[in-house]
N, C-alpha and C positions, 0 to 999 in steps of 0.2 A: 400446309403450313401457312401463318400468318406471320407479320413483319411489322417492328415498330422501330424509329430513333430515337433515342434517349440523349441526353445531353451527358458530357463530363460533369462530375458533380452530382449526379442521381443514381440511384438504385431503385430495384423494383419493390413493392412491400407487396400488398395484398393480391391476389390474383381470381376472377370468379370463372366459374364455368356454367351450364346451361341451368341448375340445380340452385346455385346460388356463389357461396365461398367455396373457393378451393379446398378439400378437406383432406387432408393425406392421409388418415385412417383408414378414409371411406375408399381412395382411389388406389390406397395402400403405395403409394408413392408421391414426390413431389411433382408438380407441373413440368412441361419441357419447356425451358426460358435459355437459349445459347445465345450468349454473343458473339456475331462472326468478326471477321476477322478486315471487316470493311467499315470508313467511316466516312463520312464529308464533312466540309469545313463551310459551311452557312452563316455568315455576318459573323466572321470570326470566333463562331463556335463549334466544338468539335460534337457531332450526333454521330454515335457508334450504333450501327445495325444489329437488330436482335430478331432474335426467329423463336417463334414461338407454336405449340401443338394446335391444330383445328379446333378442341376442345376448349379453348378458351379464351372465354369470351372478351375479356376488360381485365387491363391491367392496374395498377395503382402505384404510381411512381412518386418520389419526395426526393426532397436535397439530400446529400449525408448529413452526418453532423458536421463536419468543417464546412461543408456548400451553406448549409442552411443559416448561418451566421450573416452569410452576405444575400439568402435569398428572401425576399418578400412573400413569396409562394410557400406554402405548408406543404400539400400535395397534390396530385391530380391524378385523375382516374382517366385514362386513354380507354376510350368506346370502340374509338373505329379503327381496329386493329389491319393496316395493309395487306390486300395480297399479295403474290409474287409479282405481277404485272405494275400495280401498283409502284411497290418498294423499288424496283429497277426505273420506272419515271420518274420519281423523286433522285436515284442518284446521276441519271441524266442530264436533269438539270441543276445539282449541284455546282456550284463554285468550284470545287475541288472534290476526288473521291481519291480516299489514301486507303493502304493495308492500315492496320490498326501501331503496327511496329513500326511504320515508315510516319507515323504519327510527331513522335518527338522529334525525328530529325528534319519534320517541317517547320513544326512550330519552331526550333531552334533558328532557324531563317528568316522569321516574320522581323 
């Protein structure tokens, strides 16, 4: 498995794998893209952890449509997808690491 943070305010859009585009025809299913169930709070932003299948390679993430009003960024394509080792130094040295539920009743505190 590999491992990316995404921001509140994002979604994922396109996704490739070794071939080129993700093609669900061809794979006869969609990608495995879960969001778990852990985030951190980095310069007071919340990055929710995602896990993604070996298969693939680059993800392509953009604001939604209410984010994007206030974002600058169009989108961005994430290369270098974390591994497990990875993903767990990154929430190390987070700021904070919440469950995703225990989320609002932090920010309710800030």
């Amino acid at each position: 498995m590999k491992y990316f943070f995404l921001s509140d305010g994002w979604t994922v859009g396109r996704v490739w794998e070794p071939s080129g585009l993700w093609d669900d025809l061809t794979w006869r299913r969609k990608p495995y893209i879960q969001q778990l169930d852990i985030c951190i709070l980095e310069q007071n932003e919340t990055l929710r952890l995602y896990q993604v299948e070996d298969m693939v390679l680059m993800v392509e993430v953009q604001p939604t449509a209410i984010a994007s009003v206030n974002q600058p960024i169009g989108q961005v394509v994430l290369k270098r997808l974390m591994t497990a080792e990875q993903a767990i130094a990154k929430l190390n040295e987070a700021e904070a690491v919440l469950k995703n539920t225990d989320h609002q009743q932090h920010k309710n505190t800030l």
